[in-house]
Structures are given as structure tokens and as C-alpha cells.
C-alpha positions as CSV (number, residue, x, y, z in Angstrom):
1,X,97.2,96.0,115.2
2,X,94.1,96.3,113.5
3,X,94.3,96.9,109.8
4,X,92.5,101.0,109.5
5,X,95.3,101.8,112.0
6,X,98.1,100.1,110.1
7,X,96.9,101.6,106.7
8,X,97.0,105.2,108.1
9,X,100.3,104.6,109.9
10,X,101.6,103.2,106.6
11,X,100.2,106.2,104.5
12,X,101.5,108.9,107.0
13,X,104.7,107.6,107.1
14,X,105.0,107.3,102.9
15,X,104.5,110.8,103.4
16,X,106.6,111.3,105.7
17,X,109.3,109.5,103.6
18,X,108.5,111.7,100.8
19,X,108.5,115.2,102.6
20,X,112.2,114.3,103.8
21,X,113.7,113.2,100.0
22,X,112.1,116.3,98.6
23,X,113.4,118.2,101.1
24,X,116.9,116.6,101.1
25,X,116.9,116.5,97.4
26,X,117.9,114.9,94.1
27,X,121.3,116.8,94.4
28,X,122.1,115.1,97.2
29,X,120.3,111.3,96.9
30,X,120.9,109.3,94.3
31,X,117.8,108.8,92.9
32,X,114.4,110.2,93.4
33,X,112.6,107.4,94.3
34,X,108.6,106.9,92.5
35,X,105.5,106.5,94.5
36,X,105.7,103.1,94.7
37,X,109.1,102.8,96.2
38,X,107.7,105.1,98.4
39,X,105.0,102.9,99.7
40,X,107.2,100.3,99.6
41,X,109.7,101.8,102.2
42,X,106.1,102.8,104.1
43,X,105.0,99.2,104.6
44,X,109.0,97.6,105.5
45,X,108.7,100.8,108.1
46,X,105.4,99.7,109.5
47,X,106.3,95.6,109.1
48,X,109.0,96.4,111.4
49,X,107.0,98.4,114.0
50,X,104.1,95.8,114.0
51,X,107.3,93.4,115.2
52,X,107.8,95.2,117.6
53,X,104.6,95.9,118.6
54,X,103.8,91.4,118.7
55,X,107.7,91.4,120.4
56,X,106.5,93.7,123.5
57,X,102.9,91.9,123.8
58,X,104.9,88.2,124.2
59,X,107.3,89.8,127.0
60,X,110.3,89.1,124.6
């Protein structure tokens, strides 16, 4: 995948990832988690996809 399609997939999805803690809440998680955790769980979720993604392309 080219890289202007994985950085708005990855920044879509951080948001995403945030809308659903906040709206789940700190009563209920553990911890809130900071931006950069956020991203972090933004690019694993994309990682995995772009697996996929090479996985379907090789027949596999």
C-alpha cells in the first residue's frame, strides 16, 4: 500500500480508537490511554491489515 493511504488509514483509525475509549470511559477501562498509545494501537491495527493486504496479493 502506498504510504499517503497508510498514514490516513492509520490516523482515522487512532481516531477511531479514541472516540470508542472516550465513549466507553475511564469508569469502565483501566486506564485512559495518552495520544501516543493511541497511535501506537493505530499503526499495530494498520501493520496487521497491510499483512493481510501482502497475504491476499501472494494467494496465501
Amino acid at each position: 500500500m502506498d504510504s499517503k493511504t497508510v498514514e490516513k488509514l492509520e490516523a482515522k483509525t487512532e481516531d477511531a480508537i479514541a472516540e470508542i475509549m472516550q465513549k466507553i470511559g475511564v469508569r469502565k477501562l483501566p486506564i485512559s490511554p495518552v495520544r501516543r498509545t493511541l497511535h501506537l494501537m493505530a499503526k499495530a491495527a494498520v501493520t496487521v491489515y497491510e499483512a493481510a493486504v501482502e497475504n491476499q496479493s501472494r494467494g496465501e
